[in-house]
ROSETI-61403 format. One record per residue (C-alpha): x, y, z; residue in three letters; residue number from 1. Coordinates in steps of 0.25 Angstrom, whole numbers. Layout:
BEGIN
<r px="X" py="Y" pz="Z" residuo="ALA" num="NUM"/>
...
END
This chain:
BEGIN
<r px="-151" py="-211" pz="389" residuo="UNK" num="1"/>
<r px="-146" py="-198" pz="392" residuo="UNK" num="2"/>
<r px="-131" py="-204" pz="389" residuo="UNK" num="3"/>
<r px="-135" py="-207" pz="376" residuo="UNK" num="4"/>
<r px="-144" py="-191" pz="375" residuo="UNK" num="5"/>
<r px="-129" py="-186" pz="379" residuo="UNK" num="6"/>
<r px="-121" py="-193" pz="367" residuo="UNK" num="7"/>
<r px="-131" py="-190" pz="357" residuo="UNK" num="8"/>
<r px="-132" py="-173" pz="362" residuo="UNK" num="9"/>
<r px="-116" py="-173" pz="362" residuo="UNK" num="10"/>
<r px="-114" py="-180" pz="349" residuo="UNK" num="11"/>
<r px="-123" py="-169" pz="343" residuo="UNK" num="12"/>
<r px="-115" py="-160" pz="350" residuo="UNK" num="13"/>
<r px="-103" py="-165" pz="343" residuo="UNK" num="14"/>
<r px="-110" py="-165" pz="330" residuo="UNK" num="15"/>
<r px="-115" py="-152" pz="332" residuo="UNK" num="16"/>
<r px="-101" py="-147" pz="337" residuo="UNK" num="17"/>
<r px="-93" py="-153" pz="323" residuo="UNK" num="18"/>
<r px="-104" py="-147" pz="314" residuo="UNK" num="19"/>
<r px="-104" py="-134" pz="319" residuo="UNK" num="20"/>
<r px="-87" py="-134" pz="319" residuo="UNK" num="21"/>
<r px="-90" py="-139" pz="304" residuo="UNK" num="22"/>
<r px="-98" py="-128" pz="301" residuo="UNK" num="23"/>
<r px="-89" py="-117" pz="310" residuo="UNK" num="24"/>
<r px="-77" py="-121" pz="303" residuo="UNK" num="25"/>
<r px="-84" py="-122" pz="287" residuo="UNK" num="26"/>
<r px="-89" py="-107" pz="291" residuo="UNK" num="27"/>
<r px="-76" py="-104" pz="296" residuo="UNK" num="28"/>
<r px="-66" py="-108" pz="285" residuo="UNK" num="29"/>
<r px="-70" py="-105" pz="270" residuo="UNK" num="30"/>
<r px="-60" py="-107" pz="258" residuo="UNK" num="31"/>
<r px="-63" py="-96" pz="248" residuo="UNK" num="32"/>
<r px="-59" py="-97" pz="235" residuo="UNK" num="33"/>
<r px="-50" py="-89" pz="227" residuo="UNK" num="34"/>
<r px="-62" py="-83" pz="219" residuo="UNK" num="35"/>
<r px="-72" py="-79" pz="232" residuo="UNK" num="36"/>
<r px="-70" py="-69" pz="243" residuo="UNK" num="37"/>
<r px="-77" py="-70" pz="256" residuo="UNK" num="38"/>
<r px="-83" py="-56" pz="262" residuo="UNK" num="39"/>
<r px="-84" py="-58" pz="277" residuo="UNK" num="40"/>
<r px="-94" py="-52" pz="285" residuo="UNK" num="41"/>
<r px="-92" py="-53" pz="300" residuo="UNK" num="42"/>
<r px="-104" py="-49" pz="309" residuo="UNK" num="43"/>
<r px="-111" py="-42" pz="294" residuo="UNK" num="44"/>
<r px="-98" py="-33" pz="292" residuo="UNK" num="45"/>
<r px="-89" py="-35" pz="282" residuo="UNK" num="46"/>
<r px="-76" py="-43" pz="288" residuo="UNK" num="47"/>
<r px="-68" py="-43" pz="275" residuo="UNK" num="48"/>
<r px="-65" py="-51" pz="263" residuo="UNK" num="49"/>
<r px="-59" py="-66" pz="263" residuo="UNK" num="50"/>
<r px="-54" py="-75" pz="254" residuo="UNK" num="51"/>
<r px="-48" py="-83" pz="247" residuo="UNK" num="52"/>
<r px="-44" py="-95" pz="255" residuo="UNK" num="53"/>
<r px="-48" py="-99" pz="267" residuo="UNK" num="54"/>
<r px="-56" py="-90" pz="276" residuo="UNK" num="55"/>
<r px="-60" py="-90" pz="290" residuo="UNK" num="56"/>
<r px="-76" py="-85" pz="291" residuo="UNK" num="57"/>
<r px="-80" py="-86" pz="305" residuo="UNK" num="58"/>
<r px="-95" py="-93" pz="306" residuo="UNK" num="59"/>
<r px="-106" py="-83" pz="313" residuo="UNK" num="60"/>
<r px="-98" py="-72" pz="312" residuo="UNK" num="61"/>
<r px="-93" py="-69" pz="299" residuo="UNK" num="62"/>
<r px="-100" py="-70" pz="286" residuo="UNK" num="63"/>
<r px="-93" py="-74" pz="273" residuo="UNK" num="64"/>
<r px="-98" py="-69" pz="258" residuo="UNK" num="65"/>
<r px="-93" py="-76" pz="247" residuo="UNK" num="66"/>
<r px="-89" py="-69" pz="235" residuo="UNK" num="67"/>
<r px="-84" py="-74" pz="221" residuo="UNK" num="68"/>
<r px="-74" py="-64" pz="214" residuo="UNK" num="69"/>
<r px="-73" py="-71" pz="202" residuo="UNK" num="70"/>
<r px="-79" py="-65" pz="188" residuo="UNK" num="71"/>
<r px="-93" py="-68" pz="185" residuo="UNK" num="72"/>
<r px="-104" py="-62" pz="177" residuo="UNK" num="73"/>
<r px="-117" py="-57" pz="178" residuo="UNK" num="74"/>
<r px="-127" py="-64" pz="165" residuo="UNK" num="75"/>
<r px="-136" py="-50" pz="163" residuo="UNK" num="76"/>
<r px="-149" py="-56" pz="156" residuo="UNK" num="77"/>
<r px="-155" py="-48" pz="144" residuo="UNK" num="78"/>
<r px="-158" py="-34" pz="148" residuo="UNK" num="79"/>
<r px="-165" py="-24" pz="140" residuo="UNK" num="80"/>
<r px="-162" py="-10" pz="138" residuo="UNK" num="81"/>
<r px="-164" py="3" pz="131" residuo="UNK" num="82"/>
<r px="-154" py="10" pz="122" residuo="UNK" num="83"/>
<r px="-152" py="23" pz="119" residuo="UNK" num="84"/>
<r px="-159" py="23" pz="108" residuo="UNK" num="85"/>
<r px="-172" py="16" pz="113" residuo="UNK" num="86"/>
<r px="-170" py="1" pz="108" residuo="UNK" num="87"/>
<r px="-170" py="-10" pz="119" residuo="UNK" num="88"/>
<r px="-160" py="-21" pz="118" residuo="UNK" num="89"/>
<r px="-158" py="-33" pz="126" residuo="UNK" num="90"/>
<r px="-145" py="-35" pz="132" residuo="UNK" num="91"/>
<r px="-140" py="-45" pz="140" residuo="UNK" num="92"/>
<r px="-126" py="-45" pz="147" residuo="UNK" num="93"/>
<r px="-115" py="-51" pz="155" residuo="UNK" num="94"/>
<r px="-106" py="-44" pz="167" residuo="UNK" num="95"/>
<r px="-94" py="-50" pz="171" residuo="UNK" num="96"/>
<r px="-90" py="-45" pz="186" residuo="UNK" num="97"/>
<r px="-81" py="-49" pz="196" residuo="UNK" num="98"/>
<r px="-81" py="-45" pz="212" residuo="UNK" num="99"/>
<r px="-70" py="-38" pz="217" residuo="UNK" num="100"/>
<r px="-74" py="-33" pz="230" residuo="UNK" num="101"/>
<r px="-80" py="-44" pz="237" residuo="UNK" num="102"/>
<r px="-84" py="-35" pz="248" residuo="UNK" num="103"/>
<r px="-92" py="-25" pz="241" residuo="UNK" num="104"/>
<r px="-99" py="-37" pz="233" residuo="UNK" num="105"/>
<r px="-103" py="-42" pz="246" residuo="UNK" num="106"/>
<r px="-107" py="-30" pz="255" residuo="UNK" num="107"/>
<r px="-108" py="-19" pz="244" residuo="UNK" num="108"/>
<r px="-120" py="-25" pz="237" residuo="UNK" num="109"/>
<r px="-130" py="-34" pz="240" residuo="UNK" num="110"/>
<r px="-131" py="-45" pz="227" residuo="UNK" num="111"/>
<r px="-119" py="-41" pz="219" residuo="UNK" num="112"/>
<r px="-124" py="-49" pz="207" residuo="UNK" num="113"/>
<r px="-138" py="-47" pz="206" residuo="UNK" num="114"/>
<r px="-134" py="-31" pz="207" residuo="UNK" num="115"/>
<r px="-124" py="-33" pz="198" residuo="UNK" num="116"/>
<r px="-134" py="-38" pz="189" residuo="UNK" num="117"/>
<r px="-144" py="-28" pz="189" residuo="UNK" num="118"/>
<r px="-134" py="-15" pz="187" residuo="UNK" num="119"/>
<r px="-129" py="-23" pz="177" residuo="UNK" num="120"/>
<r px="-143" py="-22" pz="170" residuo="UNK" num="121"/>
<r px="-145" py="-6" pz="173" residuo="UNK" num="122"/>
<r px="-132" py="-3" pz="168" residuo="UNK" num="123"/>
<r px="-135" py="-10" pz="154" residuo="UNK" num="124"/>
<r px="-148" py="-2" pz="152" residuo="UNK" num="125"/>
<r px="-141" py="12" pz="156" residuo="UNK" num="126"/>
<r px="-130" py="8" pz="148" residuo="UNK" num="127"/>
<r px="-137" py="3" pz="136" residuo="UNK" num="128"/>
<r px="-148" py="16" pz="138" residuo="UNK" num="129"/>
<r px="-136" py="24" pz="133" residuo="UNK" num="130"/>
<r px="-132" py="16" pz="119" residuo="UNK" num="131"/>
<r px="-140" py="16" pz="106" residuo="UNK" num="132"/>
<r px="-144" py="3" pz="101" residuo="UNK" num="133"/>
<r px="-132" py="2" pz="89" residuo="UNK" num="134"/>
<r px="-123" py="4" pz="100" residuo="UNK" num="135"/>
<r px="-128" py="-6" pz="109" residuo="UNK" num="136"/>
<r px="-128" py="-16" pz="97" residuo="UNK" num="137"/>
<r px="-115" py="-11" pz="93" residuo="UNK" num="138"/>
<r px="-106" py="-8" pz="105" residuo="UNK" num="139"/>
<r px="-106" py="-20" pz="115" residuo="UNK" num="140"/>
<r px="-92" py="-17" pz="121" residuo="UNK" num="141"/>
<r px="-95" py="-4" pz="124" residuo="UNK" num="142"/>
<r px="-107" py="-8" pz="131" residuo="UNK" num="143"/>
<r px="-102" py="-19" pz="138" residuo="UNK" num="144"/>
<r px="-90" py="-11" pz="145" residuo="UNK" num="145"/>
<r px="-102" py="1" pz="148" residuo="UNK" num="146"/>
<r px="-107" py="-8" pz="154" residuo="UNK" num="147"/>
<r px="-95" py="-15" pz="162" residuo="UNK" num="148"/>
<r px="-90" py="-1" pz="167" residuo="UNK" num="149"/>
<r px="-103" py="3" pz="173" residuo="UNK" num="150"/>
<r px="-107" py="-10" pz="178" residuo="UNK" num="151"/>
<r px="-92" py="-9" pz="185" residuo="UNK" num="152"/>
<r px="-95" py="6" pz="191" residuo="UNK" num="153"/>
<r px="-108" py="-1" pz="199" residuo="UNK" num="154"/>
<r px="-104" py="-15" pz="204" residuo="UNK" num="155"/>
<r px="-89" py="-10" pz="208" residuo="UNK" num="156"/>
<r px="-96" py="-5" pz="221" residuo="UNK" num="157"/>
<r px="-99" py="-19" pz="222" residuo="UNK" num="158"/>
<r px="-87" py="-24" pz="221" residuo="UNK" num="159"/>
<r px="-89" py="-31" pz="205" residuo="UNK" num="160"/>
<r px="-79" py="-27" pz="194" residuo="UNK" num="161"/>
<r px="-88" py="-28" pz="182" residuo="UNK" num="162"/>
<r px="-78" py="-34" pz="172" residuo="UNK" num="163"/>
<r px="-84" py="-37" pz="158" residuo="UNK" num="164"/>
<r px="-100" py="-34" pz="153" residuo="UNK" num="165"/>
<r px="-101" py="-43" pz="139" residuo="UNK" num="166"/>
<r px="-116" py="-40" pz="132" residuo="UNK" num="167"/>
<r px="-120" py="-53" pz="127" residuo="UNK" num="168"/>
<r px="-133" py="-50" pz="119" residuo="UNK" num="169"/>
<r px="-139" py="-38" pz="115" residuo="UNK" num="170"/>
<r px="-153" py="-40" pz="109" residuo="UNK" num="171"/>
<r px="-160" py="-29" pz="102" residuo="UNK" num="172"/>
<r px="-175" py="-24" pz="98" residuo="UNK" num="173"/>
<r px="-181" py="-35" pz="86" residuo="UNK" num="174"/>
<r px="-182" py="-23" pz="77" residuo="UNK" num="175"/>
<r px="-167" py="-18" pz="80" residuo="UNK" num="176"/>
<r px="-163" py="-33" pz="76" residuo="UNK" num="177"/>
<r px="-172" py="-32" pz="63" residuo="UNK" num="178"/>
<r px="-164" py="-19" pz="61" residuo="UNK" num="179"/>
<r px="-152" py="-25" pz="64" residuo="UNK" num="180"/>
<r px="-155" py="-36" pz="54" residuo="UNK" num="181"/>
<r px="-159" py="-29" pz="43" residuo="UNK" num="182"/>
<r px="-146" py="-20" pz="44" residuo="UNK" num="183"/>
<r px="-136" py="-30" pz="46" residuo="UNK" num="184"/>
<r px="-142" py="-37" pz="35" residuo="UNK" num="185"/>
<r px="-142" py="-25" pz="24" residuo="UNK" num="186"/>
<r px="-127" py="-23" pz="31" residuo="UNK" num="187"/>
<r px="-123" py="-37" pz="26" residuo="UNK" num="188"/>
<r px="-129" py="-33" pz="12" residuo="UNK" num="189"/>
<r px="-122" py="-21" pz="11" residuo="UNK" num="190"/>
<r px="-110" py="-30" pz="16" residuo="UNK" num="191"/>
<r px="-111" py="-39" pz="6" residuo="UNK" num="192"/>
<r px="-115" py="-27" pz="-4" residuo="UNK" num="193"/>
<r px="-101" py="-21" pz="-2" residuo="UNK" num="194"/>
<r px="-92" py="-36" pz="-2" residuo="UNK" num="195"/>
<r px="-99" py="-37" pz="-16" residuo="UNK" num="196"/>
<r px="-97" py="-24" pz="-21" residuo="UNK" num="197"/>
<r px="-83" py="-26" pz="-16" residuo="UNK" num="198"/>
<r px="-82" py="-40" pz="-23" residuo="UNK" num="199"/>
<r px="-87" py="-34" pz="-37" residuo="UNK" num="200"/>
<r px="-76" py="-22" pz="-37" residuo="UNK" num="201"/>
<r px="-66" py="-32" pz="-33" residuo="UNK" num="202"/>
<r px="-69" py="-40" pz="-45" residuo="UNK" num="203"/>
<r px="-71" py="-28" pz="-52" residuo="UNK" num="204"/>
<r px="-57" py="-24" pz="-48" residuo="UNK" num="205"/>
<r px="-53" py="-40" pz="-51" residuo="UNK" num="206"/>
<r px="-58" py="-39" pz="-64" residuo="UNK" num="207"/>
<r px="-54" py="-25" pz="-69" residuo="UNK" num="208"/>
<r px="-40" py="-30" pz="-64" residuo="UNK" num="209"/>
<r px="-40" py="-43" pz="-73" residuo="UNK" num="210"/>
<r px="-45" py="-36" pz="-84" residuo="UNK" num="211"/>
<r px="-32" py="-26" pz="-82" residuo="UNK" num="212"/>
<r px="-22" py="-38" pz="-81" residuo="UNK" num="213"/>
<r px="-28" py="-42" pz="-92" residuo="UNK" num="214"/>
<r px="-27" py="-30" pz="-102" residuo="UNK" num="215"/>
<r px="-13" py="-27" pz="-98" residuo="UNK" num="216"/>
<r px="-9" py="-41" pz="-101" residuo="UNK" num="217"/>
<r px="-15" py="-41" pz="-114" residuo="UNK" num="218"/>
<r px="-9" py="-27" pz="-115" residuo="UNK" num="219"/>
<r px="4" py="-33" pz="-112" residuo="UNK" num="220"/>
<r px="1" py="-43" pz="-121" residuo="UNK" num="221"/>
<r px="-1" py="-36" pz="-131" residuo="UNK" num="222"/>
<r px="11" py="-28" pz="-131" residuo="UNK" num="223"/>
<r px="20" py="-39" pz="-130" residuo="UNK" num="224"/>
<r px="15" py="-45" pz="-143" residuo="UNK" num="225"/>
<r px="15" py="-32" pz="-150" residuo="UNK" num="226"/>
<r px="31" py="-31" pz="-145" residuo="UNK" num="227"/>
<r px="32" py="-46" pz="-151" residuo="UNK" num="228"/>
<r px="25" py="-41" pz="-163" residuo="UNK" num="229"/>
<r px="33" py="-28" pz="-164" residuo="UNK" num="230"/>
<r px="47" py="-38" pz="-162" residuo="UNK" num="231"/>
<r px="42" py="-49" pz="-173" residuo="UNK" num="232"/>
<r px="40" py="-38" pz="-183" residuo="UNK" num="233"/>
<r px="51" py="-31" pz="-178" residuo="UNK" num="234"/>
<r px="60" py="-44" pz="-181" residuo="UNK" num="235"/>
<r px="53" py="-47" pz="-195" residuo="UNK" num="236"/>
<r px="56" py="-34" pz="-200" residuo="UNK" num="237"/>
<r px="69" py="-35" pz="-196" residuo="UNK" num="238"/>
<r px="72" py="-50" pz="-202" residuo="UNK" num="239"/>
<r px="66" py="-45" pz="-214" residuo="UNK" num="240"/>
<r px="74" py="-32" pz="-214" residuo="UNK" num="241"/>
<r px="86" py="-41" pz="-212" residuo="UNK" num="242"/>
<r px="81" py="-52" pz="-224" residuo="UNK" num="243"/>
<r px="78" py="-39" pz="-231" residuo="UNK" num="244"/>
<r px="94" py="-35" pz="-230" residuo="UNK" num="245"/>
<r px="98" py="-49" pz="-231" residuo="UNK" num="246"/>
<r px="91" py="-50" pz="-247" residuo="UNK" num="247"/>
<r px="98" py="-35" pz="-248" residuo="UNK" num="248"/>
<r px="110" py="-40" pz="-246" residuo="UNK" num="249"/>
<r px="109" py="-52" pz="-254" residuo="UNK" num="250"/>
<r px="104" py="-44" pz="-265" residuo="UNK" num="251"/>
<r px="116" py="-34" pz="-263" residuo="UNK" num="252"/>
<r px="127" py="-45" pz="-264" residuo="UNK" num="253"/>
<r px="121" py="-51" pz="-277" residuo="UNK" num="254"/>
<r px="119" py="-37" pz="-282" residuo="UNK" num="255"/>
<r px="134" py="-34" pz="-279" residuo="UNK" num="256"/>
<r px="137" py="-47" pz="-287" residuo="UNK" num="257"/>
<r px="127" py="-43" pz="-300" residuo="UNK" num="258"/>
<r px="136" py="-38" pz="-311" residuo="UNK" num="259"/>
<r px="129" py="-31" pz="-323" residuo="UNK" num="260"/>
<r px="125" py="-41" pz="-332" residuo="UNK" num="261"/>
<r px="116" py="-46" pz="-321" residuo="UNK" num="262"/>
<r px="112" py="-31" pz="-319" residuo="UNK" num="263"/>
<r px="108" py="-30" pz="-333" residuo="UNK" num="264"/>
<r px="100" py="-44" pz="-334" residuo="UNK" num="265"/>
<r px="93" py="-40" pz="-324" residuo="UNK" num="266"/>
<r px="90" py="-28" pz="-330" residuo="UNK" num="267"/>
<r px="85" py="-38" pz="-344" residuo="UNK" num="268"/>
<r px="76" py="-46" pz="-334" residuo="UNK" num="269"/>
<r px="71" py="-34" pz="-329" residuo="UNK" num="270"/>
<r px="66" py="-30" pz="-343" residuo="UNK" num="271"/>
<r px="62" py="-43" pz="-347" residuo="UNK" num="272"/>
<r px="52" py="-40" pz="-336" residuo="UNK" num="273"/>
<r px="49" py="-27" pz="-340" residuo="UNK" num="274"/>
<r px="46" py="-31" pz="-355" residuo="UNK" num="275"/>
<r px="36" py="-43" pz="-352" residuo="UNK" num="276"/>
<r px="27" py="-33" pz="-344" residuo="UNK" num="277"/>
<r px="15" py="-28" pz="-351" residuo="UNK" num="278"/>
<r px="19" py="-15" pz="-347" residuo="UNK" num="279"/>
<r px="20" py="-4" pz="-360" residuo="UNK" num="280"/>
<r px="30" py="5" pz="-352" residuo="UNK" num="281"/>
<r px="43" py="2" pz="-348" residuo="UNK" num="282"/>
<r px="52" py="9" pz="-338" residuo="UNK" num="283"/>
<r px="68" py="3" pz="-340" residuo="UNK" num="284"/>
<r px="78" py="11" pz="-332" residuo="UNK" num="285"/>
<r px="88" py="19" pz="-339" residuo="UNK" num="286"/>
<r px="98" py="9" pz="-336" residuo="UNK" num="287"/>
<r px="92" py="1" pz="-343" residuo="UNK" num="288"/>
<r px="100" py="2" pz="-357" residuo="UNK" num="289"/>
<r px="114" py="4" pz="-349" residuo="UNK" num="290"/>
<r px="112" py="-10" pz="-343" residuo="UNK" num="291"/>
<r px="108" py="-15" pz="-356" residuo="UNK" num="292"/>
<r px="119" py="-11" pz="-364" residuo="UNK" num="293"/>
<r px="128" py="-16" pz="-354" residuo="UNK" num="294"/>
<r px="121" py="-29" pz="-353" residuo="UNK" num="295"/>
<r px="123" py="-31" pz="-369" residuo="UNK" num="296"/>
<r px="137" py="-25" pz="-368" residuo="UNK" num="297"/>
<r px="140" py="-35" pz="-357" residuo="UNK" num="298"/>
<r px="133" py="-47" pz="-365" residuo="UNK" num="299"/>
<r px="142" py="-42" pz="-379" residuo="UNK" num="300"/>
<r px="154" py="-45" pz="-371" residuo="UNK" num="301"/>
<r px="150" py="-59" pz="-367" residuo="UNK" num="302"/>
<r px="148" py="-61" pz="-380" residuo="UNK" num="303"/>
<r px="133" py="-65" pz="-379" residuo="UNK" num="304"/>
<r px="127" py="-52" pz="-388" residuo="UNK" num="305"/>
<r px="133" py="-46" pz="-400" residuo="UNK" num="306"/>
<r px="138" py="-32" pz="-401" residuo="UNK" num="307"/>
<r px="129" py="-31" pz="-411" residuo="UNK" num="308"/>
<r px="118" py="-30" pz="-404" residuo="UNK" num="309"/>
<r px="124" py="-18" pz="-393" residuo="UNK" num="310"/>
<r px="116" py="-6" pz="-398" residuo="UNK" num="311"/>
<r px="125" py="6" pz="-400" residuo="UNK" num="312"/>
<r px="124" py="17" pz="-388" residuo="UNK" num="313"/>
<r px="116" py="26" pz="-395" residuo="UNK" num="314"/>
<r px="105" py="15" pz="-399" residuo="UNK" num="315"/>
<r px="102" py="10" pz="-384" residuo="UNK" num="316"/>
<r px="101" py="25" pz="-380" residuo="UNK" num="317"/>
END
């Protein structure tokens, strides 16, 4: 019986012994990842700073803090503050930080996030406290990088580098939005105001343009038919100048060829006329006896008038 107490107490021995190596070495032995650090405290003082890889922590005596220096961010829930000019407006925020002293993070404050968190919300009531309400609706950036640089003045002692502060939502009084409304609303009228104003003058413009073209075309239109106008009247008068010349000159070569017998029958059918009209006076050229002597002469030669009838000189004077 006592042999069989024996076994059993030193096989819980050996189970106790294997455990309690297990433990040692998984205590001992840590594999940190390329994004932690571990801040060792040996004995409640600060040993140094380890990591990445694998690092030795010896159990009982040393203590290891795990910390992550990768970017994260804190989510700042709606706050409301006060502006310059008395208005409250709800804001809510995020801070992106990173941890660049694992030490100070560690030993220099006691929750790094949740005081963080609150400066975070402090520093946007003091920094809104000092902005008028148009501003606040109007210059984000400019509020977000206020913040980040006086955010970064207080957790650098804590080993955070505030990198970034984006606003995401600023909410403001129901009679500022009324405001708001009613202003962007008359802003779009006048908007629409001006593009229609701007439509008409261009038309305007449009038309008055057209109506130019239009006249000068039919200016030029104009002229061009009177210069055609001008040429075709230009060119009758010209063919009836030349048809003028042209019955001239005919007339001129058969008067060349005219002897005085024709010359003095139509002087007789010229008086023919003269004696049917009802007219009581008659002018007759002075010529006219010459011609009619020599048209009797010539006709007493031919043989077709007798001499007899050839009035003396003195008789036909």
């Amino acid at each position: 019986m006592s042999g069989l107490f024996s076994n059993q107490t030193s096989l819980f021995l050996v189970i106790f012994l294997v455990l309690f190596v297990f433990y040692v070495l998984v205590r001992l032995i840590r594999i940190v990842p390329e994004y932690e650090r571990l801040v060792i405290l040996a004995l409640g003082r600060y040993a140094g700073t380890r990591g990445p890889g694998v690092v030795i922590v010896i159990p009982l005596l040393e203590k290891a803090i795990k910390t992550d220096m990768r970017e994260k961010f804190l989510d700042i829930p709606s706050q409301t503050a006060i502006t310059q000019d008395n208005a409250p407006i709800a804001i809510d925020f995020l801070v992106y930080y990173r941890v660049i002293d694992p030490k100070l993070s560690v030993i220099a404050v006691e929750d790094v996030v949740s005081s963080s968190t609150n400066i975070a919300t402090t520093t946007l009531r003091a920094v809104i406290g000092d902005i008028t309400l148009d501003d606040v609706l109007s210059k984000r950036e400019q509020i977000n990088d206020t913040l980040r640089v006086k955010l970064d003045e207080v957790t650098e002692r804590w080993g955070l580098k505030v990198t970034s502060v984006e606003i995401r939502e600023i909410e403001p009084p129901r009679d500022v939005q009324d405001a708001m409304n009613r202003q962007m609303t008359a802003e779009r009228e006048r908007r629409a105001a001006v593009t229609r104003a701007s439509g008409e003058r261009e038309a305007s413009i449009a038309v008055a343009e057209g109506e130019k073209q239009a006249a000068i075309l039919r200016a030029e239109g104009q002229k061009q038919s009177a210069i055609l106008q001008a040429e075709g009247e230009r060119q009758a008068q010209l063919l009836r100048a030349q048809g003028f010349a042209a019955s001239l000159q005919a007339i001129d070569a058969q008067a060349s060829t005219a002897d005085g017998r024709t010359m003095a029958l139509q002087y007789l059918e010229t008086l023919r006329g003269i004696g049917s009209s009802p007219s009581t006076k008659f002018v007759l050229p002075m010529e006219i006896t010459s011609m009619a002597q020599q048209l009797l002469g010539t006709m007493s030669a031919n043989g077709k008038v007798p001499a007899a009838s050839v009035l003396p000189e003195e008789d036909r004077q």
